[in-house]
C-alpha positions as CSV (number, residue, x, y, z in Angstrom):
1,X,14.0,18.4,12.9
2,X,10.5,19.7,13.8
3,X,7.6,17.6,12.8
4,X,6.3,21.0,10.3
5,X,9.8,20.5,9.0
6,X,9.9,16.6,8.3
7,X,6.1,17.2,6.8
8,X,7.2,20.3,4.3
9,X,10.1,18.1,3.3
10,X,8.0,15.0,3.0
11,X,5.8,17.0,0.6
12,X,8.8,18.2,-1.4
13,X,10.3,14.9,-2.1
14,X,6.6,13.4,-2.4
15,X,7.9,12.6,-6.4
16,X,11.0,10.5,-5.0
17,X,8.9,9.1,-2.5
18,X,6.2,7.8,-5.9
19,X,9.8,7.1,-7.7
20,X,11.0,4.9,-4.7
21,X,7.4,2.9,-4.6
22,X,7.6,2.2,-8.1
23,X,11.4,1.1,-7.9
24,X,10.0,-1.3,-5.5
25,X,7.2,-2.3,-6.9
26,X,9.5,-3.8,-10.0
27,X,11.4,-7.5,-9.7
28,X,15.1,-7.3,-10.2
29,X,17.2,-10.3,-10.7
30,X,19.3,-9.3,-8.0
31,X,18.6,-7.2,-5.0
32,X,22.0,-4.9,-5.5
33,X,19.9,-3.9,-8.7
34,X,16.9,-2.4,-6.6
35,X,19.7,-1.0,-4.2
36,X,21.7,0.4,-6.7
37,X,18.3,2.5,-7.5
38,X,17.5,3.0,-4.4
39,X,20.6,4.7,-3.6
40,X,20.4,6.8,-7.2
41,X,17.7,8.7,-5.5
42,X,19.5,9.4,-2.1
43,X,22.0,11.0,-4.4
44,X,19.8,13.0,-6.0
45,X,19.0,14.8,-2.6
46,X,21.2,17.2,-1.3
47,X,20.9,17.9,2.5
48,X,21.3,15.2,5.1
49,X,17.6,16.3,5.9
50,X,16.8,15.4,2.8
51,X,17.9,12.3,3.0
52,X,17.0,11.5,6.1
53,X,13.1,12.3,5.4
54,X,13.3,9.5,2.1
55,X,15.2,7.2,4.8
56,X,11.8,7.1,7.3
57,X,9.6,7.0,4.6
58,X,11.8,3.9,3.2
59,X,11.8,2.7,6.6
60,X,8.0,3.4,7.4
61,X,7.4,1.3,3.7
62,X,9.3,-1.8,5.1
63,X,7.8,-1.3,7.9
64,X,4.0,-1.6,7.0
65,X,5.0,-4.3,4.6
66,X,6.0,-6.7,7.6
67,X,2.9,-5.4,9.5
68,X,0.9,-7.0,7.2
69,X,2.2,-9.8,6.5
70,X,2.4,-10.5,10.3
71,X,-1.5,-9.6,10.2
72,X,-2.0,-12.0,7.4
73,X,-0.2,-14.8,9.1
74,X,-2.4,-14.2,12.1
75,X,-5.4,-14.9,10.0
């Protein structure tokens, strides 16, 4: 997938993306609840592309969240 590509369907999904940070943003009592959500979404999409684009952004999320706490840490 071309970077224009991965950017046109990062801007189409941008409401799943909002729907996955506020899924997130929640507390569950257990994490298969937030997965179980999480996964409602990917099933929502219906090309692998699709899925794949809300994959990287769930990735990148994760991502930056350690980055920062490793910053934090670092004081």
């Amino acid at each position: 997938m071309s970077n224009d590509d991965f950017i046109h369907l990062q801007n189409e999904l941008s409401e799943i993306i909002q729907k996955f940070k506020f899924i997130n943003a929640l507390e569950y009592e257990q994490k298969t609840e937030k997965a179980s959500l999480i996964c409602n979404l990917l099933e929502e999409l219906e090309t692998l592309e699709e899925k794949s684009v809300l994959m990287s952004r769930i990735i990148a999320y994760y991502e930056n969240k350690m980055e920062s706490i490793i910053e934090q840490l670092r004081g």
